[in-house]
C-alpha atoms as an extended CHARMM CRD file, in Angstrom:
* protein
*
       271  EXT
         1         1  UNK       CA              8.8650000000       -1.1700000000       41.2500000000  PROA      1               0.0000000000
         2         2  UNK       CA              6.6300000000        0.5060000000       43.7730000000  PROA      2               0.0000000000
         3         3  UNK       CA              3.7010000000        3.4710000000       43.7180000000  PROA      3               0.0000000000
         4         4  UNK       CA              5.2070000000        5.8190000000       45.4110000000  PROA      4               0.0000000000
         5         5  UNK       CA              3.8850000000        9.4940000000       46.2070000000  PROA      5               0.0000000000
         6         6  UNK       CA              5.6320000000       12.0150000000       44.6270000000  PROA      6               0.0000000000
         7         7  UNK       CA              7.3990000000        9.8490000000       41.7860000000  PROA      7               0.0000000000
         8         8  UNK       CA              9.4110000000       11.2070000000       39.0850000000  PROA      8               0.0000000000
         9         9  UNK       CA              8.0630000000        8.8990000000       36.3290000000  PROA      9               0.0000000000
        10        10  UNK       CA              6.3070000000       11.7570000000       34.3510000000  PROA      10              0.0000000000
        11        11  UNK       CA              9.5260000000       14.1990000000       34.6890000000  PROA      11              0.0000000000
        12        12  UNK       CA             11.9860000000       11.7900000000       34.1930000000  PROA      12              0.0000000000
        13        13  UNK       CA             12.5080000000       13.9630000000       30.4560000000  PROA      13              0.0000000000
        14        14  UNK       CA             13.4510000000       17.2910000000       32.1280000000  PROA      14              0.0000000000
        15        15  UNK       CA             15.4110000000       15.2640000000       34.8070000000  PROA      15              0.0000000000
        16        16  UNK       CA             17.4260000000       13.5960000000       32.8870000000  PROA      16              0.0000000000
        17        17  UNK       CA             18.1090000000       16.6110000000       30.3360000000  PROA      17              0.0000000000
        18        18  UNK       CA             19.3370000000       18.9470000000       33.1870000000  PROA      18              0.0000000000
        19        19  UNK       CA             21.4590000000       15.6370000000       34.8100000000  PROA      19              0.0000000000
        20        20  UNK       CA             25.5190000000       16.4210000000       34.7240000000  PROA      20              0.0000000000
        21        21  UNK       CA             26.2820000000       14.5110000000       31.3600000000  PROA      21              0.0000000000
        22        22  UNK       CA             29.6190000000       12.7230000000       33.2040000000  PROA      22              0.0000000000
        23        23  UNK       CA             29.9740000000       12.3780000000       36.9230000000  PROA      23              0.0000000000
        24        24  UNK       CA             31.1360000000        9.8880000000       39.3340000000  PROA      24              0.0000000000
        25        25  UNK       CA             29.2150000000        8.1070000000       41.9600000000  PROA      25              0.0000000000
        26        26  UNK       CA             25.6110000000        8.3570000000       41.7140000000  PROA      26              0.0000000000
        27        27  UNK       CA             23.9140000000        9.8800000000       45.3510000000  PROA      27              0.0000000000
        28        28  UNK       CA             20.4640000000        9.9600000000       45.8020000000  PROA      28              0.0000000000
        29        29  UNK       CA             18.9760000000        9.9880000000       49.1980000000  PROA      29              0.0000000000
        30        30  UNK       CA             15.2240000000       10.2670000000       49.3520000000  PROA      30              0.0000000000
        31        31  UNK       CA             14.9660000000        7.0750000000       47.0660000000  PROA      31              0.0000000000
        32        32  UNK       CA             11.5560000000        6.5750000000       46.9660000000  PROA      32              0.0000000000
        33        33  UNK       CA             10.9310000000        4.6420000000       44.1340000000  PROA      33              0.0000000000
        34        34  UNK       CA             13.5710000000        5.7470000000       42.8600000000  PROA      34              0.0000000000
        35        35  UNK       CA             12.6870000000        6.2670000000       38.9340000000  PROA      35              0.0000000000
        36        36  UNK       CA             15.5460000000        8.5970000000       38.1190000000  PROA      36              0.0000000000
        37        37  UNK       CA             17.9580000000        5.9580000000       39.4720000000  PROA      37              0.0000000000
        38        38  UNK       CA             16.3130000000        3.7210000000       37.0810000000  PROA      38              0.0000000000
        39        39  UNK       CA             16.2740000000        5.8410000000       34.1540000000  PROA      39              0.0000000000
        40        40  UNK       CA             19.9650000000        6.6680000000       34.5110000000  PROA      40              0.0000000000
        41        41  UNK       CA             20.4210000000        2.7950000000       34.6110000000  PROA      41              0.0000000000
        42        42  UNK       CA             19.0990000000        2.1530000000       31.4280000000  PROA      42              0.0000000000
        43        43  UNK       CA             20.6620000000        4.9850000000       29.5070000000  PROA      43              0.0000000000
        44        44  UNK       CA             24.0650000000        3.2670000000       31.4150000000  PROA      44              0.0000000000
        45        45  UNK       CA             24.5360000000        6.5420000000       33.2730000000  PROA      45              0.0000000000
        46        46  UNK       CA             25.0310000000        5.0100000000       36.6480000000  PROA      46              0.0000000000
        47        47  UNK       CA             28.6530000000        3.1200000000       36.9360000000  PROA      47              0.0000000000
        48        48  UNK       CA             28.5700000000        3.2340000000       40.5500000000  PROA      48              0.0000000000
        49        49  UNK       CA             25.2060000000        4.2160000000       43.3510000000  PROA      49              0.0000000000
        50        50  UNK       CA             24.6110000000        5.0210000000       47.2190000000  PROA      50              0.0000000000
        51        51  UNK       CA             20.7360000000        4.8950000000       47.3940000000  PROA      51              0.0000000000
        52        52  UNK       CA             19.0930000000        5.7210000000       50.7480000000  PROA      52              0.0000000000
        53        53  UNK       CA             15.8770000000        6.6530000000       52.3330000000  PROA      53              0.0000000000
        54        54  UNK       CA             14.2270000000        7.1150000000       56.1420000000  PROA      54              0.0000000000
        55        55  UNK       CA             11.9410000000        4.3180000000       55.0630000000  PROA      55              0.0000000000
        56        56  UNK       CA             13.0620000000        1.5660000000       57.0650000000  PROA      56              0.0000000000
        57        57  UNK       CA             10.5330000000       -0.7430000000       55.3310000000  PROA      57              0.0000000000
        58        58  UNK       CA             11.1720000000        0.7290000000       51.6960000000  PROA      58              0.0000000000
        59        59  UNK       CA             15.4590000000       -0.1830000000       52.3410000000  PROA      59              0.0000000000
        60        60  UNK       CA             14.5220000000       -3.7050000000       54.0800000000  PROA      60              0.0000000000
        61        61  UNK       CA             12.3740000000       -3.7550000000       50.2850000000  PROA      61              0.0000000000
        62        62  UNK       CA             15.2150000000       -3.0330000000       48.4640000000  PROA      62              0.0000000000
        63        63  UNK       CA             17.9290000000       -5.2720000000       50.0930000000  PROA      63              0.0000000000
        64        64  UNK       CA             15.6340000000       -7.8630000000       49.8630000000  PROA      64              0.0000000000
        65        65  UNK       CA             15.0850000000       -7.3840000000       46.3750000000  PROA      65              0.0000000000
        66        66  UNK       CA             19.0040000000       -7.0730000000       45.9360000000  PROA      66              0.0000000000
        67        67  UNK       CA             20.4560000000      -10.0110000000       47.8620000000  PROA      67              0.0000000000
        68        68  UNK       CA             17.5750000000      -12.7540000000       47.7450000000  PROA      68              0.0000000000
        69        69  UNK       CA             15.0860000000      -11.8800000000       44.7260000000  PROA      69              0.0000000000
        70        70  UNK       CA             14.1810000000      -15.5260000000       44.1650000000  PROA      70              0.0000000000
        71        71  UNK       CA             13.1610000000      -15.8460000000       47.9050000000  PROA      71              0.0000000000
        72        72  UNK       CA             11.2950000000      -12.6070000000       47.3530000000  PROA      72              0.0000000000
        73        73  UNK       CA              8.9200000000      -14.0480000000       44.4050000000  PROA      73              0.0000000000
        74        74  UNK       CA              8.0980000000      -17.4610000000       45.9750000000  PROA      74              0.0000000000
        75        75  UNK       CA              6.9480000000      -15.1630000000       49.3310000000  PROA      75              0.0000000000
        76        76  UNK       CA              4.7260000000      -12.6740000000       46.4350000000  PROA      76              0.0000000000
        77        77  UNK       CA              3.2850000000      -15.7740000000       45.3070000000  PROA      77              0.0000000000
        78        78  UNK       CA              1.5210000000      -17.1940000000       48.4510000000  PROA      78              0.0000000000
        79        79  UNK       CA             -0.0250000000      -12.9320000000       48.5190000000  PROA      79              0.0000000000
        80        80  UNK       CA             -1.3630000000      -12.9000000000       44.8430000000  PROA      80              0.0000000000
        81        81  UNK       CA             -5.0450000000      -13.0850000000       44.1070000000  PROA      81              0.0000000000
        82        82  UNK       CA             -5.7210000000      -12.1640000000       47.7800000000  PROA      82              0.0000000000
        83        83  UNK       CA             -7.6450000000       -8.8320000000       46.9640000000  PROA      83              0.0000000000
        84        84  UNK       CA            -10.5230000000       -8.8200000000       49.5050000000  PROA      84              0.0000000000
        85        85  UNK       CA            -10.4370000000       -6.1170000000       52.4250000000  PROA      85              0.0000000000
        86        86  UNK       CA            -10.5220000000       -8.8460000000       54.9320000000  PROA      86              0.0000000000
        87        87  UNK       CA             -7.3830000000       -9.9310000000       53.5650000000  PROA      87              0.0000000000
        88        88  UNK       CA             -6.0500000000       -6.9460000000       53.2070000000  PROA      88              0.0000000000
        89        89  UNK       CA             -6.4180000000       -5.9870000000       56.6460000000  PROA      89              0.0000000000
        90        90  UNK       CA             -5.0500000000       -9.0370000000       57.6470000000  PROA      90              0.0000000000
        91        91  UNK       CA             -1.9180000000       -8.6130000000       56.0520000000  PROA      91              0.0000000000
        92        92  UNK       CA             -1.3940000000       -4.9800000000       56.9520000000  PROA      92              0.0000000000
        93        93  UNK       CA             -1.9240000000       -6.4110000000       60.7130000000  PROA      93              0.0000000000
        94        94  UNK       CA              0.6290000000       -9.0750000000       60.0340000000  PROA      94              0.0000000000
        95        95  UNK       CA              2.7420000000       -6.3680000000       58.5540000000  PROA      95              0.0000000000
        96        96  UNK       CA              3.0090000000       -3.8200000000       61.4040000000  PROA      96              0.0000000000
        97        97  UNK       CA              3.2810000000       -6.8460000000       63.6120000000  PROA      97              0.0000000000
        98        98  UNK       CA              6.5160000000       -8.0320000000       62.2110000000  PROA      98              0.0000000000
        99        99  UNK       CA              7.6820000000       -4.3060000000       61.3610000000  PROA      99              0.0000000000
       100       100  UNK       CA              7.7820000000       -3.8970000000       65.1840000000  PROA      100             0.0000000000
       101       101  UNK       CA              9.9360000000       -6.8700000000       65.9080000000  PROA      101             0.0000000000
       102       102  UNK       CA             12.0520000000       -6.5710000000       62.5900000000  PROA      102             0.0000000000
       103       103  UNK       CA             10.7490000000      -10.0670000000       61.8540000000  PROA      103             0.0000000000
       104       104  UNK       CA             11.3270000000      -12.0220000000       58.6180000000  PROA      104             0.0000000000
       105       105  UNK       CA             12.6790000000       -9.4010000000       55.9480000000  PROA      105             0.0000000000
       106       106  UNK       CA             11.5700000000      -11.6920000000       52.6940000000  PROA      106             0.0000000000
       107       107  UNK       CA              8.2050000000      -12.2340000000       54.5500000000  PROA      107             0.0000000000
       108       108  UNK       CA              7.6780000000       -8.1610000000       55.3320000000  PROA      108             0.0000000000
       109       109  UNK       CA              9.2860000000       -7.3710000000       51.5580000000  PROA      109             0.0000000000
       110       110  UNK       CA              6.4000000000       -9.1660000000       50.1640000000  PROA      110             0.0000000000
       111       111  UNK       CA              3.5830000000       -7.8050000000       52.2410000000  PROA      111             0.0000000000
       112       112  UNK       CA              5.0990000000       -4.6070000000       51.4730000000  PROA      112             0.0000000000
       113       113  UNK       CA              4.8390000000       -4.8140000000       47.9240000000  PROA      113             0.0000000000
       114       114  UNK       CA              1.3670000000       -6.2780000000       48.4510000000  PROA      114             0.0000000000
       115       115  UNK       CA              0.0700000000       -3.5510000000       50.5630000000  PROA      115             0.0000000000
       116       116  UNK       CA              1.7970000000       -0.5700000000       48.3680000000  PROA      116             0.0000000000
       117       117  UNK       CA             -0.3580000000       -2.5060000000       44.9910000000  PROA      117             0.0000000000
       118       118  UNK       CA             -3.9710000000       -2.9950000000       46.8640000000  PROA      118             0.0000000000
       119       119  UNK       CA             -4.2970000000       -0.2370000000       49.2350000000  PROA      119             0.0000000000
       120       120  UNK       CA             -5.9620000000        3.2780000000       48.4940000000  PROA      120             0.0000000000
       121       121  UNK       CA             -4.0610000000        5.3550000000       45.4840000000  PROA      121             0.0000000000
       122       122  UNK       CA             -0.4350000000        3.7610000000       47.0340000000  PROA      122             0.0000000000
       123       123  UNK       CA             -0.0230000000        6.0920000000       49.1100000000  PROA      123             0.0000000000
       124       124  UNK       CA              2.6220000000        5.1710000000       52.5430000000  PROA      124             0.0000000000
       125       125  UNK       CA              1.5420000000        6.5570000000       55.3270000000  PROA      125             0.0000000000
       126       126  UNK       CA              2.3610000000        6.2620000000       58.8200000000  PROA      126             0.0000000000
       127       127  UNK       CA              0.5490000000        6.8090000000       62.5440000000  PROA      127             0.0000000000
       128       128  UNK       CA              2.7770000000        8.4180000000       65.2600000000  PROA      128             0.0000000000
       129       129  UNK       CA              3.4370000000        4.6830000000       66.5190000000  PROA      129             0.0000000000
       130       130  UNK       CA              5.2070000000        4.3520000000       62.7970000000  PROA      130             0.0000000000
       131       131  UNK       CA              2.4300000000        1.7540000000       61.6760000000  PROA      131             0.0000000000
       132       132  UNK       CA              1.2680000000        1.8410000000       58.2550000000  PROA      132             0.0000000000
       133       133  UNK       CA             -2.3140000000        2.6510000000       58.5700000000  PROA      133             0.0000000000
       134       134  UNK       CA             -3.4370000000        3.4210000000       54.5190000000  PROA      134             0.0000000000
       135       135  UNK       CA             -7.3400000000        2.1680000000       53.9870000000  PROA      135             0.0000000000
       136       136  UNK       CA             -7.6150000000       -0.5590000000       51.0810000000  PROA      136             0.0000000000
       137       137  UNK       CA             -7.7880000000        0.1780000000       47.7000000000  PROA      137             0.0000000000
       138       138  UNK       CA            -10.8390000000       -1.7700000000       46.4310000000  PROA      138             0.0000000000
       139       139  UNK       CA             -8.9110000000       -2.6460000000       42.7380000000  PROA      139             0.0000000000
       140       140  UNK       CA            -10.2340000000       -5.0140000000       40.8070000000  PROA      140             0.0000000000
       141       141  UNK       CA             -7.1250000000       -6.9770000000       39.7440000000  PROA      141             0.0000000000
       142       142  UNK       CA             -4.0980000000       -5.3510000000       41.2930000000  PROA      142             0.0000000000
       143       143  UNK       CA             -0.5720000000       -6.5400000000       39.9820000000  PROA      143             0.0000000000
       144       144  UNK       CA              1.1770000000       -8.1630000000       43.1420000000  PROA      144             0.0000000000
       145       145  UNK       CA              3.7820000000      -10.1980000000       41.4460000000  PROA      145             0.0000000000
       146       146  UNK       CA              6.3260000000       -8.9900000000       38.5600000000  PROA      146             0.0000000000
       147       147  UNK       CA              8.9220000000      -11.3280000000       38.4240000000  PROA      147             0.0000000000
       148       148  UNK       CA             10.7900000000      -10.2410000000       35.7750000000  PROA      148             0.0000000000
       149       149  UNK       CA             10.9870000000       -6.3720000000       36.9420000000  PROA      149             0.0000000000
       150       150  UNK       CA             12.0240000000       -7.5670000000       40.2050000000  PROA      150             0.0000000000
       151       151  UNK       CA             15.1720000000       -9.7620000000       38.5110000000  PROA      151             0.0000000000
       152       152  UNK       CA             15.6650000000       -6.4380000000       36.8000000000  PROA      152             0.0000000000
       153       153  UNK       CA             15.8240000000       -4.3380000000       39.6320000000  PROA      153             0.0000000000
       154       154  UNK       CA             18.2220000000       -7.0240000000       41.2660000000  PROA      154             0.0000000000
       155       155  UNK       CA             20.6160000000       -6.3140000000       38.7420000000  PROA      155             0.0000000000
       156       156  UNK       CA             20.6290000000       -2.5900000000       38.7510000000  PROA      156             0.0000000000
       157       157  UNK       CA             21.2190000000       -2.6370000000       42.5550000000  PROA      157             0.0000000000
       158       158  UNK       CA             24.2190000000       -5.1220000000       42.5340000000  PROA      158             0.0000000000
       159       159  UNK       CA             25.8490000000       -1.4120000000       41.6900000000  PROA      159             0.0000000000
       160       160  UNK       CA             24.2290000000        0.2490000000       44.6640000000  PROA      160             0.0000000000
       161       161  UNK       CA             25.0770000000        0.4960000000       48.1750000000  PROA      161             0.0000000000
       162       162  UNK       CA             21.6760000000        0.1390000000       49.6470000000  PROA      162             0.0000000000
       163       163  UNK       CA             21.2510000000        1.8940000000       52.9560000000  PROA      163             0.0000000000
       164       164  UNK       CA             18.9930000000        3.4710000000       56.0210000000  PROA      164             0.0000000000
       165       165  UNK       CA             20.0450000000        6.7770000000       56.4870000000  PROA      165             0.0000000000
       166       166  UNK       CA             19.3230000000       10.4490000000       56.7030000000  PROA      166             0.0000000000
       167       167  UNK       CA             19.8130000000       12.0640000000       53.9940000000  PROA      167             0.0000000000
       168       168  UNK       CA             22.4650000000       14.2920000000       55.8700000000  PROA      168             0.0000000000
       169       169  UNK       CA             24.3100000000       11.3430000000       56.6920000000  PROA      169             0.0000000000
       170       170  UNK       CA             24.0770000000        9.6000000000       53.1060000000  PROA      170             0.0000000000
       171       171  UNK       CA             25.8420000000       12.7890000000       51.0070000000  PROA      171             0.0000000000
       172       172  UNK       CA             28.6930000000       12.1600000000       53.4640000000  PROA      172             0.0000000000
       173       173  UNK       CA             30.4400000000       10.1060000000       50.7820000000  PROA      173             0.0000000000
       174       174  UNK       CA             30.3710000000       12.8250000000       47.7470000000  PROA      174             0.0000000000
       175       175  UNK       CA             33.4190000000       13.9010000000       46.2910000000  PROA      175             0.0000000000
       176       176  UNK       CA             34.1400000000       16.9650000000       44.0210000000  PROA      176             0.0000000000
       177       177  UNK       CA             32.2640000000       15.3050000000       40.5270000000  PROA      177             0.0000000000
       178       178  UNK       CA             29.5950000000       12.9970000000       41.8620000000  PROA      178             0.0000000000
       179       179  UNK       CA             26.4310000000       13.5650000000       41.4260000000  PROA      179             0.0000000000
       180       180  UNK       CA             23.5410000000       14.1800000000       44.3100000000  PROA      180             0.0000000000
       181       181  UNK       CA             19.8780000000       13.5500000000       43.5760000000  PROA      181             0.0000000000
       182       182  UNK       CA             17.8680000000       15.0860000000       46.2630000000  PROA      182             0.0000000000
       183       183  UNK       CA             14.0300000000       13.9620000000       46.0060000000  PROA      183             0.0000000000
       184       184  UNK       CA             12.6860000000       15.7100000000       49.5780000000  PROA      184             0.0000000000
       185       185  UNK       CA              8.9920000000       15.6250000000       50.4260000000  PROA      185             0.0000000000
       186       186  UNK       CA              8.0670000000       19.1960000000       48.8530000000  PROA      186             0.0000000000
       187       187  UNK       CA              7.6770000000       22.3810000000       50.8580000000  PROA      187             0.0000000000
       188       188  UNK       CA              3.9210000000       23.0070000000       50.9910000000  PROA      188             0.0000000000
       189       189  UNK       CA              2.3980000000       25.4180000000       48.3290000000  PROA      189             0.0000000000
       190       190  UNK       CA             -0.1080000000       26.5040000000       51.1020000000  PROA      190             0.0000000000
       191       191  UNK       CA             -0.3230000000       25.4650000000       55.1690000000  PROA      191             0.0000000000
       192       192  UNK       CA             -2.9150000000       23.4290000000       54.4210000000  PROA      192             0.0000000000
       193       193  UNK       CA             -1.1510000000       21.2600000000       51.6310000000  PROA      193             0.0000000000
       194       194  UNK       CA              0.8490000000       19.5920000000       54.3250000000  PROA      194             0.0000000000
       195       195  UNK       CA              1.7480000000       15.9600000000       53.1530000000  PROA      195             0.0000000000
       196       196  UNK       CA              5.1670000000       14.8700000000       54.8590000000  PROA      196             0.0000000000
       197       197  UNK       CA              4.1970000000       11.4330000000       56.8490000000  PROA      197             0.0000000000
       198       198  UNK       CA              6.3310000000        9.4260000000       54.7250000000  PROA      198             0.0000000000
       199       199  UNK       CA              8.3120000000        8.2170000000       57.8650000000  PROA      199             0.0000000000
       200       200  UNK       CA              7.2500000000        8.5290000000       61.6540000000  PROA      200             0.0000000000
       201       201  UNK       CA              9.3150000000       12.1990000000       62.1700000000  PROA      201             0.0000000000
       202       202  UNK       CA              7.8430000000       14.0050000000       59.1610000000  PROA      202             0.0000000000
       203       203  UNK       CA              9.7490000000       16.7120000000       57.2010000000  PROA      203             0.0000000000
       204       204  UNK       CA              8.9870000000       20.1520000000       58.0330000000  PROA      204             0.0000000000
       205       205  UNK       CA             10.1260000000       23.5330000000       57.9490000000  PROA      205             0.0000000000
       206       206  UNK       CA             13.5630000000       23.1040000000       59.7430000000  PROA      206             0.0000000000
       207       207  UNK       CA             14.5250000000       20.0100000000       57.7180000000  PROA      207             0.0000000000
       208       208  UNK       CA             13.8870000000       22.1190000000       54.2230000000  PROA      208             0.0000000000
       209       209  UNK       CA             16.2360000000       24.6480000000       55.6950000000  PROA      209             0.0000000000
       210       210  UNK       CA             18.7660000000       21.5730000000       57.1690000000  PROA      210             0.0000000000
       211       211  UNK       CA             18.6120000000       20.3910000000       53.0570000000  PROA      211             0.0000000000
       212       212  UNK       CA             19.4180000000       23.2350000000       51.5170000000  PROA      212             0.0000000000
       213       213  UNK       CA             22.2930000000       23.9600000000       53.8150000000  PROA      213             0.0000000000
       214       214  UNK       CA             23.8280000000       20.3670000000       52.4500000000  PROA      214             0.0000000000
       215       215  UNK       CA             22.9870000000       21.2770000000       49.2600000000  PROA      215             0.0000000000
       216       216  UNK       CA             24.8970000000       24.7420000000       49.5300000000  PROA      216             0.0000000000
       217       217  UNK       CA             27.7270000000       22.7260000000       51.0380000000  PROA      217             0.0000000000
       218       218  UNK       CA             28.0350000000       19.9790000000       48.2760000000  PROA      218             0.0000000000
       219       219  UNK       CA             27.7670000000       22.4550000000       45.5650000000  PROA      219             0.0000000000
       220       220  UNK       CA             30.9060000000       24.5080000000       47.4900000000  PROA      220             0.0000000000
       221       221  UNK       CA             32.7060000000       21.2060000000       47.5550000000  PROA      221             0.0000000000
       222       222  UNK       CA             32.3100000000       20.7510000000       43.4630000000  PROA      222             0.0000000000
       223       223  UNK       CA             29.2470000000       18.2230000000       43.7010000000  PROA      223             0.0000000000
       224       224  UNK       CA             27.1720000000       18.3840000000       41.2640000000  PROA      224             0.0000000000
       225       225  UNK       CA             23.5010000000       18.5750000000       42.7720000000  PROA      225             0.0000000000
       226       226  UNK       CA             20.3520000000       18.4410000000       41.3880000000  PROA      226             0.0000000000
       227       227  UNK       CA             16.6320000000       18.6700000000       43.7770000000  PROA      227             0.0000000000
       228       228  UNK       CA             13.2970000000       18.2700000000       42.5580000000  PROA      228             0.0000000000
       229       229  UNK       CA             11.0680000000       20.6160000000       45.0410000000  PROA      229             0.0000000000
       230       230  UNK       CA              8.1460000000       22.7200000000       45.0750000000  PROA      230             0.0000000000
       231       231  UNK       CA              7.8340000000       26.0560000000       43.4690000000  PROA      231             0.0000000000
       232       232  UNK       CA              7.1880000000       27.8550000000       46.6350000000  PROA      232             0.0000000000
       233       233  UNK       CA              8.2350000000       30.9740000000       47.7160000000  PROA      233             0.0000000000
       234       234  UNK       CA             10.5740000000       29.0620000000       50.4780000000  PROA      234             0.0000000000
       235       235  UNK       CA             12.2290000000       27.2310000000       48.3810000000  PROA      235             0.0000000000
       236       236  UNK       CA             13.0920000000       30.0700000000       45.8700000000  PROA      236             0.0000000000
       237       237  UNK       CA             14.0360000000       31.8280000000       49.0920000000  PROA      237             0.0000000000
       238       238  UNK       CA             16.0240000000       28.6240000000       50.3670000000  PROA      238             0.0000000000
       239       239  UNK       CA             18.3430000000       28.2710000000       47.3570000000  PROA      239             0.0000000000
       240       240  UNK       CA             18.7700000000       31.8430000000       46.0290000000  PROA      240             0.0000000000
       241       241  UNK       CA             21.6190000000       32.2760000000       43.6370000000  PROA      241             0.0000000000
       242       242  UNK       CA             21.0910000000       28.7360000000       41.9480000000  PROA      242             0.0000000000
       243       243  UNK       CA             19.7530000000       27.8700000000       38.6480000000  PROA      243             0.0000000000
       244       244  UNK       CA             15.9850000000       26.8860000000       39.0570000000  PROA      244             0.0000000000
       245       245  UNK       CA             14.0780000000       25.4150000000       36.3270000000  PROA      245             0.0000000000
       246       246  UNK       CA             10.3860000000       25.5470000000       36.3590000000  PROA      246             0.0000000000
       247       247  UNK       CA              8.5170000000       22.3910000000       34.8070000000  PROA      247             0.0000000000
       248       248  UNK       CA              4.8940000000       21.1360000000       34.8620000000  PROA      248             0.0000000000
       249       249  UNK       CA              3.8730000000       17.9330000000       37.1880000000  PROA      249             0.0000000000
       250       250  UNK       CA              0.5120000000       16.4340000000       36.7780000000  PROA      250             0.0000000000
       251       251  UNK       CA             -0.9540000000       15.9450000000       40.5900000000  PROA      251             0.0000000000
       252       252  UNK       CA             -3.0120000000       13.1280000000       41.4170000000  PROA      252             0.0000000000
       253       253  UNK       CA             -3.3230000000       12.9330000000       45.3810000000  PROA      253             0.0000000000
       254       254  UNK       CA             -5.5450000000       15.4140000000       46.4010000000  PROA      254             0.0000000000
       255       255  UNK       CA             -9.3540000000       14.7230000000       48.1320000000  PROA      255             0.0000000000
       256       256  UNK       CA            -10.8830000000       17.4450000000       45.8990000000  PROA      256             0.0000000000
       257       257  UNK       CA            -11.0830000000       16.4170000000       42.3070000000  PROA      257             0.0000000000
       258       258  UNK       CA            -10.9560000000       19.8690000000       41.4600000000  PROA      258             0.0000000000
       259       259  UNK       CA             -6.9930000000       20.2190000000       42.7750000000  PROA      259             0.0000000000
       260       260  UNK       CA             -6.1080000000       17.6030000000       40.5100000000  PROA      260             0.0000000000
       261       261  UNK       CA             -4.1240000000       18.8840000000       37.4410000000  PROA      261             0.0000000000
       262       262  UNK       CA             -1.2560000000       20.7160000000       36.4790000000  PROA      262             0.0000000000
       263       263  UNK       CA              1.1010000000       22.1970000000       39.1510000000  PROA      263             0.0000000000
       264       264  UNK       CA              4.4880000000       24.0440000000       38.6440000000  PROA      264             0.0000000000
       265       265  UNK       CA              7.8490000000       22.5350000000       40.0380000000  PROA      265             0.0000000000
       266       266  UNK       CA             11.5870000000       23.0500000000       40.6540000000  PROA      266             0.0000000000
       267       267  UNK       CA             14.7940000000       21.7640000000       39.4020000000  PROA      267             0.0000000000
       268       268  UNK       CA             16.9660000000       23.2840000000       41.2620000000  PROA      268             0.0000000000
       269       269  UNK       CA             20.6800000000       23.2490000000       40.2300000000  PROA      269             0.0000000000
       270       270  UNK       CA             24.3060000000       23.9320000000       41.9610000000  PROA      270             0.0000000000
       271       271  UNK       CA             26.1470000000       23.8200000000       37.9160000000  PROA      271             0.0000000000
């Protein structure tokens, strides 16, 4: 639906081979763009979903796309074939604008979809003042409407409870055989490879400690709870005693070319 840093698309494999094979509700906080939740879909692994996230644009995205999809594409039609930077700037001005007064939620679902297709690698990003502030993209055709993935997605979500939360907050509704997806920005490899500004607040140190707290307390409460995380030596630290597979990411967002490449990760398990 939406570029999104730190997307399971290429993992979605090992995911969904280390999934629980039956559970109840489906939990995943961190939603991103939420490709596991989508994979599950399709293989009709998902009877019933709470999806969350700290984005308050990304949820405003999704209930849009949930309740009013047809208002959605008629507002992604006025945006498509403006791909100059003046435009582009333009919108993302019109965007924080409305942002800051909650204004219009078809009108800011479009321009978010919009800015997440034409501006630099995808990336969200946010100043201290919580506006988006990513530099265009300079793509020569960039893909601002799909109207039939965004009927698609309308359907998956009439299962889901859609909601702005922390994640803390969202796991509140597990019982003993759901199953938790926890996608957190990753613990940095290194002190420089800091890259957490997915919301206004960040997620350092103390929050990766906060998470795997809930996790050890979901898991004692017979949730079943999968996390995607970094293979740093936190994390190992953070969830000793737990099954930990190690698979292979490609990553793409770095400034030096050089970084690019292969990069070991964590599934980390509770069953």
């Amino acid at each position: 639906m939406v570029k999104w840093v730190g997307g399971k698309t290429q993992l979605l494999e090992n995911i969904s081979e280390n999934a629980p094979i039956e559970y109840g509700k489906y939990i995943e906080p961190f939603f991103g763009g939420g490709a596991v939740f989508f994979s599950l879909y399709k293989q009709g692994r998902v009877k019933k979903a709470v999806i969350s996230d700290n984005n308050p644009e990304l949820i405003n995205l999704y209930s849009v796309i949930r309740d009013e999809p047809k208002k959605l594409i008629r507002e992604l039609k006025k945006l498509e074939g403006a791909n100059t930077s003046e435009e582009y700037y333009a919108f993302r001005h019109e965007f924080n604008a409305l942002a800051k007064k909650e204004g219009s939620r078809v009108r800011r679902a479009a321009l978010f979809i919009y800015l997440n297709k034409t501006c630099y690698n995808g990336l969200w990003r946010v100043n201290k003042k919580g506006e988006f502030n990513v530099p265009f993209g300079r793509y020569k055709k960039p893909a601002i409407l799909d109207e039939e993935n965004i009927l698609a997605v309308s359907k998956a979500f009439q299962k889901a409870k859609v909601t702005l939360s922390d994640f803390e907050d969202t796991v509140q509704v597990a019982k003993e055989g759901d199953f938790v997806y926890f996608d957190p920005p990753y613990a940095p490899i290194t002190e420089t490879a800091k890259f957490t500004s997915y919301t206004k607040d960040g997620f350092e140190n103390g929050e990766q400690e906060r998470l795997a707290t809930v996790f050890r307390e979901l898991a004692s409460d017979g949730v079943y709870v999968l996390e995607s995380n970094s293979d740093a030596p936190v994390v190992s630290e953070l969830y000793k005693g737990f099954d930990k597979v190690v698979v292979q990411a490609k990553r793409y967002v770095n400034c030096k070319g050089h970084k690019r490449g292969d990069v070991n990760e964590l599934l980390i398990k509770s069953y």
